[in-house]
Every structure is written in C-alpha cells, then in structure tokens.
N, C-alpha and C positions, 0 to 999 in steps of 0.2 A: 472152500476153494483154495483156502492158503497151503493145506497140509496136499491137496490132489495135485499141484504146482508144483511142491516144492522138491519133489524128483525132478522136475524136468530144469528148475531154473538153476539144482543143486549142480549139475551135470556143465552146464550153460555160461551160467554168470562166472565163474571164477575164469574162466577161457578168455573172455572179451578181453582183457586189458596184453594177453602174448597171442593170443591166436584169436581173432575179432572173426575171420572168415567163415573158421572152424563152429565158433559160437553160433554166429548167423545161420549158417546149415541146420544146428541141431536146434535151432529156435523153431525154423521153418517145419522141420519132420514133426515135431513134440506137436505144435500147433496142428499140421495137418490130420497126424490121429488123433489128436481130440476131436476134432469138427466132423472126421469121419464115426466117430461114437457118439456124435451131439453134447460132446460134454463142453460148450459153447464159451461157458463162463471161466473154466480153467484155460482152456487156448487163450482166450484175451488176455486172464492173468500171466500168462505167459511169454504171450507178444509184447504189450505192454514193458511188463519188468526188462526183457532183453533189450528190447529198441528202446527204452529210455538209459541203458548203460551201455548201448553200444554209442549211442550219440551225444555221452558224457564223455565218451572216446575219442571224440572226436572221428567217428563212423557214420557218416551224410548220411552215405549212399547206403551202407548198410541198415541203417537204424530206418531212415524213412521205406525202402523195403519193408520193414515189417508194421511198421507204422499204417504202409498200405494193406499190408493182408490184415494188420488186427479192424480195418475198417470193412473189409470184405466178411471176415467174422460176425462184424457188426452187421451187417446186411444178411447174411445169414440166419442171425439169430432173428432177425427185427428187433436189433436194440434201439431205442425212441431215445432221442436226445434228454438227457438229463445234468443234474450237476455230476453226478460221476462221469458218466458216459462222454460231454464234454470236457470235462477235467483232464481225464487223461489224454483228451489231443490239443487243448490249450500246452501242457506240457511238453509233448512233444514236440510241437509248433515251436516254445522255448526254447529249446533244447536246440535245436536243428541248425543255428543259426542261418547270417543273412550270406555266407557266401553260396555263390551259385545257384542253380535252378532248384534246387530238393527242397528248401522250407516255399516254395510256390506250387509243388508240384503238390505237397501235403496240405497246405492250405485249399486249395482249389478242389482235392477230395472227399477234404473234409466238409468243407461247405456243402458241398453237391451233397453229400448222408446226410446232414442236418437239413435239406430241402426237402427231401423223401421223408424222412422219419420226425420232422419236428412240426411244430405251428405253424412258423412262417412262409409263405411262397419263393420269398426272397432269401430264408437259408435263419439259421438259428440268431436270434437277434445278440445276444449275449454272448456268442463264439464272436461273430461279425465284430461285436466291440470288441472284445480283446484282441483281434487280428488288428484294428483298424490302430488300436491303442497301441500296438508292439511296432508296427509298420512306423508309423509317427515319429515316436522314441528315436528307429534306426534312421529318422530325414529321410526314408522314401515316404513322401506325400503323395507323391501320383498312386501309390500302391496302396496306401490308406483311405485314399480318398471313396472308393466305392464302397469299402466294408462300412466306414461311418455312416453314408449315405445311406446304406443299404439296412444297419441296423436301428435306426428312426426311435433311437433311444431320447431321450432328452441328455444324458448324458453324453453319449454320441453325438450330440447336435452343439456342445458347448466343446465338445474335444474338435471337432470341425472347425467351428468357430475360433476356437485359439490358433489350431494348425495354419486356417488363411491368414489369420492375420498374422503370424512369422512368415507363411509364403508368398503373402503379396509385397512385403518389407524387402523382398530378393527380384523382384521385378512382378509388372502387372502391374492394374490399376483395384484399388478397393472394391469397384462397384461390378466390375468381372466378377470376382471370387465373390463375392455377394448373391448375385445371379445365379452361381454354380453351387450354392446353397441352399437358397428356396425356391429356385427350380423343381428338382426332381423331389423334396419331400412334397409341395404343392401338387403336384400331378400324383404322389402315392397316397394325399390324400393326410398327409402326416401333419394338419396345422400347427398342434401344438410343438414338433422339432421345428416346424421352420420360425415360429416365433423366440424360439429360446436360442436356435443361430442366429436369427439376423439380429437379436437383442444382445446379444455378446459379442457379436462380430463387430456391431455399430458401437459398441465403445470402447474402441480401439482406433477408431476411423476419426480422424480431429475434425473438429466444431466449426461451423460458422460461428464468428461472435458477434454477425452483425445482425442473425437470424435468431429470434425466439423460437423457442420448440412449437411446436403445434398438435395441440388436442385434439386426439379422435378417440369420441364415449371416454370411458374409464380409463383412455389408456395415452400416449404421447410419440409424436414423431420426433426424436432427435434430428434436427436439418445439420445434415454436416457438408463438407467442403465438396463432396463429391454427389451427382445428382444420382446419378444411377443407385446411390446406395439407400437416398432418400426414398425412391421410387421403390425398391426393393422393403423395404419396410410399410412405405402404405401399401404396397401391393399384401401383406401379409394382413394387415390388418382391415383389407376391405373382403378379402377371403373369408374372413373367419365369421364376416357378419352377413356371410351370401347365405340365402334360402332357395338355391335356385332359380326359377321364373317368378318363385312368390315375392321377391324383392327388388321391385324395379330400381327404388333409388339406388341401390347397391350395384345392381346393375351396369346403372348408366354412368357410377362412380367410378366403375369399373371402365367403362369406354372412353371415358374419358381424360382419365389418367392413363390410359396407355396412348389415346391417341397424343394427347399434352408431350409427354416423353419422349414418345417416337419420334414424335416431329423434328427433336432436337436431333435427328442421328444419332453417331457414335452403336456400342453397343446392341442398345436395346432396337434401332433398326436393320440388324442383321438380319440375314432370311429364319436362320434357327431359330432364334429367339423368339422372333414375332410367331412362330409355329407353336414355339413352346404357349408363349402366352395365349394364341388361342386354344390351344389343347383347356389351359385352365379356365379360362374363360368359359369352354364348353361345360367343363366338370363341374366350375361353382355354379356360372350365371346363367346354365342352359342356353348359350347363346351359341348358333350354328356356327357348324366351323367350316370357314369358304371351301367349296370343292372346285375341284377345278375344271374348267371348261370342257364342254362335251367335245370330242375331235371327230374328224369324218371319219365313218367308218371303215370306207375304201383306202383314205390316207393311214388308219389304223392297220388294217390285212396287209397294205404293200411293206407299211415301216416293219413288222413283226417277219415279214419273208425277208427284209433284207438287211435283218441282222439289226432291227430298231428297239429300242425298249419294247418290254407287253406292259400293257396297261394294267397298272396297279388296281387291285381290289381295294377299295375304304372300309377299312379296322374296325371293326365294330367299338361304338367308344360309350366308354361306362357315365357315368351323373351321377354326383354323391346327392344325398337327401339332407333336410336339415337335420336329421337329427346324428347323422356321420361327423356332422362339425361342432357338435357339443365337445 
C-alpha cells in the first residue's frame, strides 16, 4: 500500500505547509480515483497521511474535510472497527484540536462508523474512551460525559468517577453526580461499571464519623455525609443481587429503599428520577412499571383535533435474566 501511495502523497504532502488549499484538492482527486478503481486501502492511506498533516498545520477545516471522506472510504470498503481502523481517527480526533465545531463534527462521525461496523449498539467502546478521556483532559465534562457513559468500560467508570468528583468540587451536590452515574449504566444493564463508579466516586465523598460502615454479603456501604450518595451505593448493590421475580427479598429490599429515600425528598423525588428508578426496578425486580391512567376516549379525539398531545405508545421494555448479572 506504501509504494501505490506514495505518488499520490509524493505530489501532496510537501504542498501542505505553502499551499494547504492546493494540497487538499489533490488529496481529494488522488482518493476519489482510487475508490473509483476499488483500490480502497491506498485512498485511505492517502486520506489519512494528508489530513493528519494538514491538521498538524493547523488546517481544521481542511484536515477534518478529509478525515470525513476517509470515513466515507471506510463505509465503502466495510472496514469493521479495529485497532488500526480506530487508531487512525483517535488521531485525528488529536490532532484537530478543541477550537471550534470540526473536532465535534469528526467525533460524532466517527462514532456513528463505529455503531454500523463495530460490536456495540452504543458505538466502539474503546474510541468512546479515548474521546470521553481527551474531552476530560480539555475540562469539557458535559462533553465527556456521554462517551464515558456510553463506553461502560470499567476503566471509563473510574475516569467518570474521578471527573465527578472534580465537577462536583465546582458546584452541585455529591449525590446528583452519583445518580448521573449509576443511572444510565443500571438501565444498560452495565453492573459491574456502575459498581466500580460509585466505589470510586464514594471515596472522594467525606465520611460520617459518627456512622459505622454497613455490611451487605461480601461487600460494605461506606455511609457518608451525604444520603443520596449512600442510597446510590446500596442501590448498586441490591441490583446485583436481583434474580428477577425469583428474589422476593431483593425485591422488597428494593421497595423499600427507594420508598425510605424518597420520602426524604430532595433529588431522588424528582419526577425523572423516580421514572428512572422504576425503569430499573422493572429490569432487576420484574416489578411493573405504573402506566398511567386510562383517559376518555372522546376527551382523547377532541385534545388530538385541537392541537392536544397524541397519546403515547408504552416502549416495549426489556428484563435482564439472572444470569446477565453474573
């Protein structure tokens, strides 16, 4: 592939650094007749090489430009996520920097290829960390925040973990960012990440010292100064012991730890949250999740003629088995 390139990138790369324009043009042609001969693998090496020196250039717009067509190449060929295949848009992702729209615009492409061509539904779990890990690095959190979520790494679940606990030090309350932890891994079903954040998270989170820890099976609740955080933690650890409808007492442990916490307000009884928790609720303890009242019909046809909500269809919703929580 190096020697069928290296016309094109001979021609190309010494251009970039007095005429970047010029460069870009003849990236784009070079690659277009390749794709048009199928010769798949030399376009990308070609895309590639130029768009990672046009954006050592300091060339955004031009570099992520091709950045995009070498991912359209990629779709072409059906190239499957790999450690190469990734590598080279980790890279370029690097390279791109954080001003302006183009490293989001390359990010969000990238993922979408890795959702078609890789394993996961949610997008390459191993792109998702390094995105979520670069994002972090440059203090946008709200921007890191869904790739870590998203790639349900264990290691992604202690880089979360450390990020709340610097973003909650800047405002917010502990047991928030706790919540927006083992949330969404509980609903994807991801125990083992939500245990390894909320065990990293919580010790960061300062101590009751007038509270002993508290034993559950093999394992312990640190009680710290903050409830919601406590709650967030046996919530993780009464999940992992659920079978289902086969476990009543898990169950009802489960009912009654959220009804306990709720009680108190604050957070945990916002309208979301409590939806969230019965989503999981459903998922671990097969416990239905409230539908809402039937409406009259006649009062349904008038509100929809006169510009009223349409009544929602109910989601068909999944139930992990016990053997998903191993």
């Amino acid at each position: 592939m190096a020697s069928s390139s290296s016309r094109a990138l001979n021609a190309i790369l010494p251009q970039i650094a007095t005429a970047p324009y010029e460069a870009h043009q003849k990236a784009r042609t070079f690659a277009s007749r390749y794709v048009k001969s199928g010769q798949y693998d030399t376009a990308i090496d070609v895309l590639f090489q130029s768009a990672r020196e046009l954006l050592k250039n300091g060339q955004a717009g031009s570099g992520v430009d091709l950045a995009t067509f070498l991912l359209e190449v990629y779709e072409a060929k059906g190239e499957v996520v790999s450690e190469e295949s990734r590598g080279r848009l980790t890279q370029l992702i690097a390279l791109t920097g954080s001003d302006g729209a183009w490293r989001k615009t390359l990010i969000d492409k990238a993922v979408a290829w890795s959702v078609k061509h890789g394993e996961c539904p949610a997008g390459d779990q191993d792109l998702h960390h390094y995105i979520g890990q670069l994002l972090y690095k440059d203090g946008a959190f709200d921007a890191a925040e869904p790739h870590l979520l998203a790639s349900g790494t264990r290691d992604s679940a202690r880089l979360l973990a450390e990020m709340f606990t610097v973003w909650s030090a800047q405002g917010g309350t502990a047991g928030a960012f706790a919540l927006r932890g083992i949330i969404p891994y509980l609903q994807n079903g991801n125990i083992l990440a939500a245990r390894t954040f909320i065990s990293r998270f919580t010790s960061g989170v300062p101590k009751d010292p007038t509270t002993p820890n508290v034993p559950v099976g093999s394992d312990e609740v640190v009680l710290t100064k903050d409830q919601v955080v406590n709650f967030a933690q046996i919530a993780v650890l009464t999940c992992q012991r659920a079978q289902g409808d086969k476990n009543k007492l898990m169950m009802e442990s489960w009912v009654r730890l959220c009804g306990t916490y709720q009680s108190r307000g604050g957070v945990l009884a916002l309208p979301d949250v409590r939806a969230a928790l019965n989503e999981i609720a459903h998922l671990y303890f097969a416990i239905p999740v409230a539908r809402p009242q039937q409406g009259n019909p006649l009062n349904d046809m008038m509100s929809s003629l006169f510009g009223g909500p349409p009544k929602q269809q109910q989601p068909t919703r999944k139930l992990l088995s016990p053997r998903a929580l191993d």
